[in-house]
Structure formats: structure tokens, C-alpha cells
N, CA, C and O atoms as a Tinker XYZ file with bonds, in Angstrom:
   404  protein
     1  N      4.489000   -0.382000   12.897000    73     2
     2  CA     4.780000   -0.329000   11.485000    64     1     3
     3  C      4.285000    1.011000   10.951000    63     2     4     5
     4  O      3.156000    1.400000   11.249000    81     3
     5  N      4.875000    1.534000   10.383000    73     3     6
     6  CA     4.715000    3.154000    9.560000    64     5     7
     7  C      4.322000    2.620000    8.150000    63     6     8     9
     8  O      5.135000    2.060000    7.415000    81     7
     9  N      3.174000    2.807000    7.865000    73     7    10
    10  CA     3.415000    3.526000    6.052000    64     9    11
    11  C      2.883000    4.698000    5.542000    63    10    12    13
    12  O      1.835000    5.320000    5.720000    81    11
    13  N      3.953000    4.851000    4.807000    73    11    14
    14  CA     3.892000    6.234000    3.881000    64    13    15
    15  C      3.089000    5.853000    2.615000    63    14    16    17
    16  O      3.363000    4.998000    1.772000    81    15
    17  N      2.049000    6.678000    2.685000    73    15    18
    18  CA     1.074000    6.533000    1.129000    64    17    19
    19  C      1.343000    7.966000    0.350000    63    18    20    21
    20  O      1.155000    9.105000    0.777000    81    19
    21  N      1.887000    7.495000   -1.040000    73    19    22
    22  CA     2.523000    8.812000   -1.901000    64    21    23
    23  C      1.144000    8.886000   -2.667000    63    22    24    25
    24  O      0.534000    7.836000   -2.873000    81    23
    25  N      0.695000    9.950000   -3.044000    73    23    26
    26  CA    -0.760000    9.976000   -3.555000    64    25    27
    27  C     -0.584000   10.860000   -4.700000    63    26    28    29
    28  O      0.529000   11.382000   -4.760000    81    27
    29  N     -1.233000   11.093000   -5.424000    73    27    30
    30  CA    -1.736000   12.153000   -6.153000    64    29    31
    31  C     -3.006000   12.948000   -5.722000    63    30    32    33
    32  O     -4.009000   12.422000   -5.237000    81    31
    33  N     -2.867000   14.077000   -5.921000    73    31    34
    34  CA    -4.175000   14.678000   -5.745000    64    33    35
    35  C     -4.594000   15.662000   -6.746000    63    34    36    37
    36  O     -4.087000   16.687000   -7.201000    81    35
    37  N     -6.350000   14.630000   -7.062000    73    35    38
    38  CA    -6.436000   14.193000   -6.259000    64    37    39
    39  C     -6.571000   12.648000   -6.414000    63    38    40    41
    40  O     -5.930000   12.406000   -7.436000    81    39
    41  N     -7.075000   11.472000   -5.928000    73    39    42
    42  CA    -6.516000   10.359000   -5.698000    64    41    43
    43  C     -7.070000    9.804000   -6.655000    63    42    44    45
    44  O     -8.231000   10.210000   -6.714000    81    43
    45  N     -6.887000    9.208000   -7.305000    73    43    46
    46  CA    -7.583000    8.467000   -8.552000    64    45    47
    47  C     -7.815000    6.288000   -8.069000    63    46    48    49
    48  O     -8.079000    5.774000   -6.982000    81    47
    49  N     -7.557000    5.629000   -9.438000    73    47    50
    50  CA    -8.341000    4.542000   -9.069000    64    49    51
    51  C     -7.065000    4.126000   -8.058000    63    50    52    53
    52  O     -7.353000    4.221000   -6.865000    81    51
    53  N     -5.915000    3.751000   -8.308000    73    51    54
    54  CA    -4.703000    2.857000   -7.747000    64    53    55
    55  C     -4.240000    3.743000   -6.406000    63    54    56    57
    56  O     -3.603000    3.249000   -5.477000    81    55
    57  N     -4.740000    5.357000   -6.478000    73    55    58
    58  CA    -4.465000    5.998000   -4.986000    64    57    59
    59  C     -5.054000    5.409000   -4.005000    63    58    60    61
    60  O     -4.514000    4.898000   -3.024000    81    59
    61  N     -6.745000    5.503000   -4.384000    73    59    62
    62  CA    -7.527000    5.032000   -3.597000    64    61    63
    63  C     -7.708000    3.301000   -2.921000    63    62    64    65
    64  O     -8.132000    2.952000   -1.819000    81    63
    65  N     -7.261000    2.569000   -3.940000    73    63    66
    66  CA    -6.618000    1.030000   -4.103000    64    65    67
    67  C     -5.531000    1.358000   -2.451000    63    66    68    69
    68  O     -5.858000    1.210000   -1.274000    81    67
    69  N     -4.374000    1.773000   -2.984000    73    67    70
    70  CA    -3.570000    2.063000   -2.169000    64    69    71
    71  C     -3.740000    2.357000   -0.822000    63    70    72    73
    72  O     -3.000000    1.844000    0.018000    81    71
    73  N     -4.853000    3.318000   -0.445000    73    71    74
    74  CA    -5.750000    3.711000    0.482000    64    73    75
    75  C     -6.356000    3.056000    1.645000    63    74    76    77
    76  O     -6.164000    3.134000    2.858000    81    75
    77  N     -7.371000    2.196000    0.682000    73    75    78
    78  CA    -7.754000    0.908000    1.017000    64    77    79
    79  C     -6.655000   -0.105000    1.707000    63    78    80    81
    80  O     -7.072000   -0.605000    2.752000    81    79
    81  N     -5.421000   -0.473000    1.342000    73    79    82
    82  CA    -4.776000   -1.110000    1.733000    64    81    83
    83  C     -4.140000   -0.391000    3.286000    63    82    84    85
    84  O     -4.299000   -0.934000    4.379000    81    83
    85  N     -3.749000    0.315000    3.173000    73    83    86
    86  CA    -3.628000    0.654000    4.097000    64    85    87
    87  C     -4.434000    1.061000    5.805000    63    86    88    89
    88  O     -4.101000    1.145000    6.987000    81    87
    89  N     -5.671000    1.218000    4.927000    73    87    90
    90  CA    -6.805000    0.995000    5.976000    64    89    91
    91  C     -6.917000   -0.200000    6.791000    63    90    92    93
    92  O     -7.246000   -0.330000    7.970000    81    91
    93  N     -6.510000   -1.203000    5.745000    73    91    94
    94  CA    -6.672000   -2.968000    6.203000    64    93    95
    95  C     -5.510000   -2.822000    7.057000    63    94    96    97
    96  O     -5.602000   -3.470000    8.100000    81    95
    97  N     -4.562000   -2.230000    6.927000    73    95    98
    98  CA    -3.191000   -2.604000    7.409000    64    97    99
    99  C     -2.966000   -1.643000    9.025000    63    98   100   101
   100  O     -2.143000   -2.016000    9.861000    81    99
   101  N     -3.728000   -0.573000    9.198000    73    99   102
   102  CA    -4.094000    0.043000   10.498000    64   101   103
   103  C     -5.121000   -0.859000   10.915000    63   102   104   105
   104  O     -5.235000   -0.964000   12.136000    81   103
   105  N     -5.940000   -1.575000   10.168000    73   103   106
   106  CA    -7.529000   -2.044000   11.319000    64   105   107
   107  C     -6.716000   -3.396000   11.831000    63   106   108   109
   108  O     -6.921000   -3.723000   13.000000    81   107
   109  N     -5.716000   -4.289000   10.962000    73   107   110
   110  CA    -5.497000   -5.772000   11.288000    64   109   111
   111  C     -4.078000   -5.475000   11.505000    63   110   112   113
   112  O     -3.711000   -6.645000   11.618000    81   111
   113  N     -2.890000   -4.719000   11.663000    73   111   114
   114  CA    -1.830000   -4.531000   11.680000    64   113   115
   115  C     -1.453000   -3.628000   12.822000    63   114   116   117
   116  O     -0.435000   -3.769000   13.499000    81   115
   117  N     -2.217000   -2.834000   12.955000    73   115   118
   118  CA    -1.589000   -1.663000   14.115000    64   117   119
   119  C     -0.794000   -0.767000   13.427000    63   118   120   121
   120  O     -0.125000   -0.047000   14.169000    81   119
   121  N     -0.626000   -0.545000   11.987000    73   119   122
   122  CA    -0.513000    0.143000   11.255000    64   121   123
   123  C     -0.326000    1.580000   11.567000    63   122   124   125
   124  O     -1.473000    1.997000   11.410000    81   123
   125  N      0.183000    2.300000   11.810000    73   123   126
   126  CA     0.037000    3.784000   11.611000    64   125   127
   127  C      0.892000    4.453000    9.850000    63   126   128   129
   128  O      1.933000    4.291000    9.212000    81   127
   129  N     -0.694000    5.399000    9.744000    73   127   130
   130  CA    -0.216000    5.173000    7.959000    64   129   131
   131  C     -0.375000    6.937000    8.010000    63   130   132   133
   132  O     -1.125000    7.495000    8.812000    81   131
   133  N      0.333000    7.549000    7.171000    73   131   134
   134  CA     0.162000    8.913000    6.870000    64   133   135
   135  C      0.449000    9.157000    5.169000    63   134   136   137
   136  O      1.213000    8.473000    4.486000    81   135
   137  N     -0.206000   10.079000    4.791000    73   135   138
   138  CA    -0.555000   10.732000    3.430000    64   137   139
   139  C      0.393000   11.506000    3.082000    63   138   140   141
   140  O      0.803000   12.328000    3.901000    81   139
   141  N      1.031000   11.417000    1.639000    73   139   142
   142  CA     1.573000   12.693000    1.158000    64   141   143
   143  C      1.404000   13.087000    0.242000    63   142   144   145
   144  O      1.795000   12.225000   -0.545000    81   143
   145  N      0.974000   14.061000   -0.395000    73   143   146
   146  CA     0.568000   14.271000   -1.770000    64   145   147
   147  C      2.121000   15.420000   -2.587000    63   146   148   149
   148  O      2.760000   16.423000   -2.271000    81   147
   149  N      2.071000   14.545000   -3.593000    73   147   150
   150  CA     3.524000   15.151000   -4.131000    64   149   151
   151  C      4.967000   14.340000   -4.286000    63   150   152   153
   152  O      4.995000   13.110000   -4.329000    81   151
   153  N      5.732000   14.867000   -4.337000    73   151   154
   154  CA     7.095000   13.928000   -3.432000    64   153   155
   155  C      7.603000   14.154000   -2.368000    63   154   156   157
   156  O      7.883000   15.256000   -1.896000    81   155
   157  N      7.804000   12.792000   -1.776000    73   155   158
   158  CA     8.925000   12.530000   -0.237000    64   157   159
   159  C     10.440000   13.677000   -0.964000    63   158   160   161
   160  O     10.882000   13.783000   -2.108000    81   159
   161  N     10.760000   14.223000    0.107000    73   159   162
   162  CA    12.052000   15.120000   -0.240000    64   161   163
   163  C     13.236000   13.847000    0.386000    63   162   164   165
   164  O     14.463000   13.907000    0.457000    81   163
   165  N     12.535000   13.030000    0.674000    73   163   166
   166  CA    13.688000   12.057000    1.208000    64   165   167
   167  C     14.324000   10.717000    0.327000    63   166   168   169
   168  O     15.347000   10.045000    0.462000    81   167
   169  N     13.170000   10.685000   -0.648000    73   167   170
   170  CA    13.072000    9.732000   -1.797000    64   169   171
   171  C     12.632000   10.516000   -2.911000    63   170   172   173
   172  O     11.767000    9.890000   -3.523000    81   171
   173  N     12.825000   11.401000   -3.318000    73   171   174
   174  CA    12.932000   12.231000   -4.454000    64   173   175
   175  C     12.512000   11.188000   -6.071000    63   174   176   177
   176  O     11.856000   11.587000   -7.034000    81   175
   177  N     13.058000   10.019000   -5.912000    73   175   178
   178  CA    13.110000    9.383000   -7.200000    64   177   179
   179  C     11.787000    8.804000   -7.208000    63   178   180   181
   180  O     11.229000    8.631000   -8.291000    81   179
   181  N     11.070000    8.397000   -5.835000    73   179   182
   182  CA     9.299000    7.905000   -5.913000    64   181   183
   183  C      8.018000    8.694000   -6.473000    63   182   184   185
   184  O      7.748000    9.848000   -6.140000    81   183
   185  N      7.442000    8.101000   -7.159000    73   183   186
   186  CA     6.532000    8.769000   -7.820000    64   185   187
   187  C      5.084000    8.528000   -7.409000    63   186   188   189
   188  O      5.141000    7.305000   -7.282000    81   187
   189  N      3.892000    8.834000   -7.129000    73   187   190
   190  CA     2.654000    8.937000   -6.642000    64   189   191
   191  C      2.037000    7.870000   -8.250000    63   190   192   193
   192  O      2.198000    7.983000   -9.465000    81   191
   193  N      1.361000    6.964000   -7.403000    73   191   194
   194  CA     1.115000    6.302000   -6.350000    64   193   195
   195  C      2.267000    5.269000   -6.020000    63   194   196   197
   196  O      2.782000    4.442000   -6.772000    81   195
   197  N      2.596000    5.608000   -4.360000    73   195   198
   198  CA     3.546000    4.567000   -4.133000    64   197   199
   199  C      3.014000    4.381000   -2.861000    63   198   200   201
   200  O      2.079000    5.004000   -2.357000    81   199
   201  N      3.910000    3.158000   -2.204000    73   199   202
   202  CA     3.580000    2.700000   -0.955000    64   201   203
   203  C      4.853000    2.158000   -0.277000    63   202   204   205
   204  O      5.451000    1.102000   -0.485000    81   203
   205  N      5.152000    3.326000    0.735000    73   203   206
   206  CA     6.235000    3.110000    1.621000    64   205   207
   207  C      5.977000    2.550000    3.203000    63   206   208   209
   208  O      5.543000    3.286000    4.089000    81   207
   209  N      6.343000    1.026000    3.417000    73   207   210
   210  CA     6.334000    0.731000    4.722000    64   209   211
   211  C      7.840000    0.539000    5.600000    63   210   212   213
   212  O      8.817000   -0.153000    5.313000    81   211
   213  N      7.591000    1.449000    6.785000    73   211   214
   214  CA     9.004000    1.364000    7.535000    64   213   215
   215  C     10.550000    1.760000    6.441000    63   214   216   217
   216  O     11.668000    1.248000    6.502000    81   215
   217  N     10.165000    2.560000    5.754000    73   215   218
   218  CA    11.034000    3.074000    5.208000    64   217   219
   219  C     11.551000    2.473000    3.719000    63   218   220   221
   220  O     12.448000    2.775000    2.932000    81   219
   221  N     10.820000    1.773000    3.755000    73   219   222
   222  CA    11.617000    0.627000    2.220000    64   221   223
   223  C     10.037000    0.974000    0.911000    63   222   224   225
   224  O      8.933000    0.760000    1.411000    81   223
   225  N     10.041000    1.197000    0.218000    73   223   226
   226  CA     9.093000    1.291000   -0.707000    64   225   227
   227  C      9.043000   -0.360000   -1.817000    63   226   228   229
   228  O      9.769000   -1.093000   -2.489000    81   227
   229  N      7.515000   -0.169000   -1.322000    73   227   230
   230  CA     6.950000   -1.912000   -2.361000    64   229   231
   231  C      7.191000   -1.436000   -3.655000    63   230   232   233
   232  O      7.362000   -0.313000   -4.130000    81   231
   233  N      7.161000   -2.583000   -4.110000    73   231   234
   234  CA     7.568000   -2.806000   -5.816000    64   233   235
   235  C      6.652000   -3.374000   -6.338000    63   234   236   237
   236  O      6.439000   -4.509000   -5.911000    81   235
   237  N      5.904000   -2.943000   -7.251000    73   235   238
   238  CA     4.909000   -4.077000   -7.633000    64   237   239
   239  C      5.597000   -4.836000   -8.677000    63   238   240   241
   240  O      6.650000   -4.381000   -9.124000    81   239
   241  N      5.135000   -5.916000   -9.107000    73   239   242
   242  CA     6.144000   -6.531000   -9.530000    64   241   243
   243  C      5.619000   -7.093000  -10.893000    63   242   244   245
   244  O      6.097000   -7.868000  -11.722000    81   243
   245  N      4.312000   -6.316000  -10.783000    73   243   246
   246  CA     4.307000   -5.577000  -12.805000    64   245   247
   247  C      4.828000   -4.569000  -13.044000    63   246   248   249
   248  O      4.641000   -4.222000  -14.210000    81   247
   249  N      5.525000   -3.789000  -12.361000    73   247   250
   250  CA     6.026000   -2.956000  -12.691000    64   249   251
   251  C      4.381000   -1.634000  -12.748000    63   250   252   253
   252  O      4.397000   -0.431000  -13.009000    81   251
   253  N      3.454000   -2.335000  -12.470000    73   251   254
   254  CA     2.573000   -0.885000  -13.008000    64   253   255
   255  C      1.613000   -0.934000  -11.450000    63   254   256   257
   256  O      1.586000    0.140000  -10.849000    81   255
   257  N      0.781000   -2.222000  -10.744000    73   255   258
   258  CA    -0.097000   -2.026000   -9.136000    64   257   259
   259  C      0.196000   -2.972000   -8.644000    63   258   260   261
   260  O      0.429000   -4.114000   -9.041000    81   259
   261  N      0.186000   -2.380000   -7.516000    73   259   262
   262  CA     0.995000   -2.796000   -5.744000    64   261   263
   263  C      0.165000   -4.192000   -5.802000    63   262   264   265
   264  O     -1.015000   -3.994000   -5.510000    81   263
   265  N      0.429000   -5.408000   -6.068000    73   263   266
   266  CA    -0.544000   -6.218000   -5.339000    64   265   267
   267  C     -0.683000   -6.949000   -4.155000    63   266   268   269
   268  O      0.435000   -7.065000   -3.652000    81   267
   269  N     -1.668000   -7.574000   -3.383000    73   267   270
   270  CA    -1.010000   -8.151000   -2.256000    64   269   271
   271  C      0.140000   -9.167000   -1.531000    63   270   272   273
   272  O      0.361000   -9.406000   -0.344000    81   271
   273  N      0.807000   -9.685000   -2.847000    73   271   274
   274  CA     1.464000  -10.436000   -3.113000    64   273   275
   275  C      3.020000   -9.396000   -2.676000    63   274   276   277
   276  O      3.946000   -9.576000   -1.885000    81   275
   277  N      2.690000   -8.363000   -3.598000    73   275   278
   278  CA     4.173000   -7.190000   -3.491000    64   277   279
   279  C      4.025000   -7.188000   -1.500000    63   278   280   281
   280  O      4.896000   -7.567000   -0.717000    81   279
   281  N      2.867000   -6.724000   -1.213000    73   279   282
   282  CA     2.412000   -5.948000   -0.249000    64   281   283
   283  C      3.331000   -7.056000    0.886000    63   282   284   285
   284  O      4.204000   -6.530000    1.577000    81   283
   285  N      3.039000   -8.804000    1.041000    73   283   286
   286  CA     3.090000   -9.366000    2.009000    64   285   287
   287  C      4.651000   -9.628000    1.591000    63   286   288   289
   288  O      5.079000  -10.091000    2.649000    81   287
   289  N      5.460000   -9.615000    0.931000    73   287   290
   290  CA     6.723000   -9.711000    0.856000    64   289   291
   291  C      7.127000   -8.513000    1.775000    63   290   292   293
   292  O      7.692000   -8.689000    2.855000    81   291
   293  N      6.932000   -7.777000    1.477000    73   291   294
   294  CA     7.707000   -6.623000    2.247000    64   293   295
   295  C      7.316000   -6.991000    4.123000    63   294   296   297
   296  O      8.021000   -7.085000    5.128000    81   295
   297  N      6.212000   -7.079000    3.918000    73   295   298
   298  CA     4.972000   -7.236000    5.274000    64   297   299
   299  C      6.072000   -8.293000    6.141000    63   298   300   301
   300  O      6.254000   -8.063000    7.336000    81   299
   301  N      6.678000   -9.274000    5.574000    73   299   302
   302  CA     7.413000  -10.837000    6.061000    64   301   303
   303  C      8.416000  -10.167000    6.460000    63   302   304   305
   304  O      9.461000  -10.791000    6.274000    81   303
   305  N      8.535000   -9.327000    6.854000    73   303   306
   306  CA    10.199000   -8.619000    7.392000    64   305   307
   307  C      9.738000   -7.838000    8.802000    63   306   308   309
   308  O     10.402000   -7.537000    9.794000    81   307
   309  N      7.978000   -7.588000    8.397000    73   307   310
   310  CA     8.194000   -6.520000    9.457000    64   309   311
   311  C      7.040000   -6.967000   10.339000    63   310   312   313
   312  O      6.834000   -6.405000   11.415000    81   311
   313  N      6.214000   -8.061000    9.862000    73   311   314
   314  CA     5.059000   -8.546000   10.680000    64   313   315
   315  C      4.813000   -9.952000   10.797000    63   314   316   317
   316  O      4.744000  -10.644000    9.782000    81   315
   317  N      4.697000  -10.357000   11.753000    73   315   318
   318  CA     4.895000  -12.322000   11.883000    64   317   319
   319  C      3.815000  -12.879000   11.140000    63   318   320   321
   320  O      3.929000  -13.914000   10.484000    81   319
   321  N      2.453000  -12.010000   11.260000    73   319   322
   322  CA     0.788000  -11.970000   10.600000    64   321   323
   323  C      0.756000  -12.040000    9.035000    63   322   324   325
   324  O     -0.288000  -12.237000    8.411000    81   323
   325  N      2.535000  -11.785000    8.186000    73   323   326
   326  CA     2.082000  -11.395000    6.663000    64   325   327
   327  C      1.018000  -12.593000    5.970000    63   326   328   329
   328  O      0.393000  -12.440000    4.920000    81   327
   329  N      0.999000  -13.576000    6.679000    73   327   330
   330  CA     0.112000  -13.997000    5.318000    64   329   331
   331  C     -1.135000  -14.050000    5.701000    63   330   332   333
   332  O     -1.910000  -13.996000    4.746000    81   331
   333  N     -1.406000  -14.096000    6.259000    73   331   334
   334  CA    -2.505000  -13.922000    6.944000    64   333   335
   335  C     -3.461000  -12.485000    6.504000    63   334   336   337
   336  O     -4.651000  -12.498000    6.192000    81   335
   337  N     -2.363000  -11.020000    6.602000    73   335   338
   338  CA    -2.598000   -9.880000    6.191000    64   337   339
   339  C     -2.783000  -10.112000    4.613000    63   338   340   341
   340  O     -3.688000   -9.667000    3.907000    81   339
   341  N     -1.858000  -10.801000    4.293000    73   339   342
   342  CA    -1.768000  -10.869000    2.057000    64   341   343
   343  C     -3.350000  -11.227000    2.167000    63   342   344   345
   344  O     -4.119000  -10.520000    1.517000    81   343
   345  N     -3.876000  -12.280000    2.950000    73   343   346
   346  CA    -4.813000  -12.763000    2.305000    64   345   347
   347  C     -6.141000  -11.965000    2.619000    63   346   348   349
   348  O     -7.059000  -12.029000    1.801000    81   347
   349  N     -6.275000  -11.241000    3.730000    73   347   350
   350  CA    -7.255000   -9.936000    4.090000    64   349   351
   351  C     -6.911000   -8.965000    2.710000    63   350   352   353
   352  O     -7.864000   -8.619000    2.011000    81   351
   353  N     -5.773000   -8.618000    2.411000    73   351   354
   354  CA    -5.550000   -7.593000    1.722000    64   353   355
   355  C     -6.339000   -8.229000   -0.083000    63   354   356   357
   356  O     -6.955000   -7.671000   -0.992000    81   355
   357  N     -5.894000   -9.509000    0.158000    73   355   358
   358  CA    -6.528000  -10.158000   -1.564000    64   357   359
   359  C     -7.743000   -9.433000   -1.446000    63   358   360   361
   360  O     -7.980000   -8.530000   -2.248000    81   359
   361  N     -8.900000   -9.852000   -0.132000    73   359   362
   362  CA   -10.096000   -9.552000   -0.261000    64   361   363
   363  C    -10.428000   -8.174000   -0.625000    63   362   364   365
   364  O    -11.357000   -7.767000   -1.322000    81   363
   365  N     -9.463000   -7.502000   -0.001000    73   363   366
   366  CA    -9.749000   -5.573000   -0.222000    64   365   367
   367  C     -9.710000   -5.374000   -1.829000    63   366   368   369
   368  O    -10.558000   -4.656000   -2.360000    81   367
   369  N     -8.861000   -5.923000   -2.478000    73   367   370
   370  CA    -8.061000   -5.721000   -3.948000    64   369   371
   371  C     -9.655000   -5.973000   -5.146000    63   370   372   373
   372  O    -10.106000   -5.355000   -6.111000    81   371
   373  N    -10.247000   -7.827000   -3.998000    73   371   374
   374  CA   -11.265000   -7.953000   -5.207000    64   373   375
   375  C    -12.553000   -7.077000   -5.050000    63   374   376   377
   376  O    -13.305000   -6.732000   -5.962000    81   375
   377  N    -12.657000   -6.803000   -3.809000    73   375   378
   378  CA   -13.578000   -5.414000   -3.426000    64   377   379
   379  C    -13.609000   -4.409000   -4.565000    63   378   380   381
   380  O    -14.548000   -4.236000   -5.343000    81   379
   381  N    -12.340000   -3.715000   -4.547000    73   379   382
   382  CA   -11.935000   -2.468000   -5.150000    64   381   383
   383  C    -12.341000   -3.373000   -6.273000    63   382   384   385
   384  O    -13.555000   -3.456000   -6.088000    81   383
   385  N    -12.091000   -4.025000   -7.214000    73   383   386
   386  CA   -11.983000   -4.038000   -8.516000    64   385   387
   387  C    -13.550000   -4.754000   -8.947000    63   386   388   389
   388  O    -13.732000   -4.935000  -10.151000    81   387
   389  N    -14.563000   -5.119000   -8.068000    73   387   390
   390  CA   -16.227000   -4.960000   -8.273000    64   389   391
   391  C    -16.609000   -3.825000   -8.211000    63   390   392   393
   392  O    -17.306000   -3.461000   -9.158000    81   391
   393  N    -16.354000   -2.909000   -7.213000    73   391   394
   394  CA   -17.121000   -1.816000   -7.102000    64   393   395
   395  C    -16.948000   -0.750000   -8.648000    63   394   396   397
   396  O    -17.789000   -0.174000   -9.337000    81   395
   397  N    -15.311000   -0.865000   -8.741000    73   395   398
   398  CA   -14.750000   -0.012000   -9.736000    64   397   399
   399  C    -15.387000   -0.452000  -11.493000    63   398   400   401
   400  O    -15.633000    0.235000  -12.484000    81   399
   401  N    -15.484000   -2.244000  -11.131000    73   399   402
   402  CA   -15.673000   -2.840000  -12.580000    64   401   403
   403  C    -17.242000   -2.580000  -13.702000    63   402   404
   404  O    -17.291000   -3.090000  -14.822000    81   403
């Protein structure tokens, strides 16, 4: 599984959020994840912070952060583990949002 992490730089709270997820998703996924700061010239219309796996970009579905919920929908296409991963990934999300709170 590939994901593309669209970032800003430099990374602020939802980059680093983003970050995090993806960390979970190389340590419990086999994940291979790479950074871009700026825009994909291939998706021109994505904007930082985004999160592209295997080519399809998540949606969060406030319209404003990725949650693990967005994350394991996409995940159910490309990993037999998604819920399993949604629910590792919940834990990362309430992490981030103690440390940050």
C-alpha cells in the first residue's frame, strides 16, 4: 500500500495528525508512505493537508479532518485488516488531540 502525505511546510496541527497516521499505517500495515510538500503535479486540484492512499485521495467527511472513519473506508478496498487499523488509528487521533489539548 502507498500513501502520499500532501503537507504544508511547515507542518502544522492536521499535517502532523496526518503524519501520525501514517506512521500507524507503515508500523501495522506495511505501509510505505512518502512526503510532499506543495502540490502533486498529478492531482493539481489537492490541497495540503491531504492524504493519498494507492492513488485515490480520502475525503474527510466534514469536509474539514481526515478521521479514522474516512481513513478505514478507503483502507476496506485495499487491506483485509481495515478495521482493525480504524480502530489503532482512533487511538492515534485521541493521542494527538491530549497532547495538542
Amino acid at each position: 500500500m502507498e500513501i502520499t502525505l500532501l503537507l504544508n511546510n511547515p507542518p502544522g496541527g492536521r499535517c502532523r495528525l496526518y503524519q501520525a497516521y501514517a506512521a500507524t499505517l507503515a508500523a501495522h500495515a506495511a505501509a510505505r508512505c512518502h512526503e510532499q510538500f506543495g502540490r502533486l503535479p498529478q492531482q493539481p486540484e489537492l490541497r495540503a493537508p491531504a492524504i493519498i492512499i494507492n492513488g485515490r485521495p480520502v475525503t474527510p467527511a466534514d469536509g474539514v479532518i481526515i478521521s479514522p472513519q474516512d481513513l478505514g473506508q478507503v483502507l476496506d478496498e485495499f487491506h483485509p485488516g481495515a478495521p482493525r487499523l480504524e480502530t489503532i488509528l482512533e487511538e492515534i487521533l485521541e493521542q494527538c488531540m491530549q497532547e495538542w489539548g
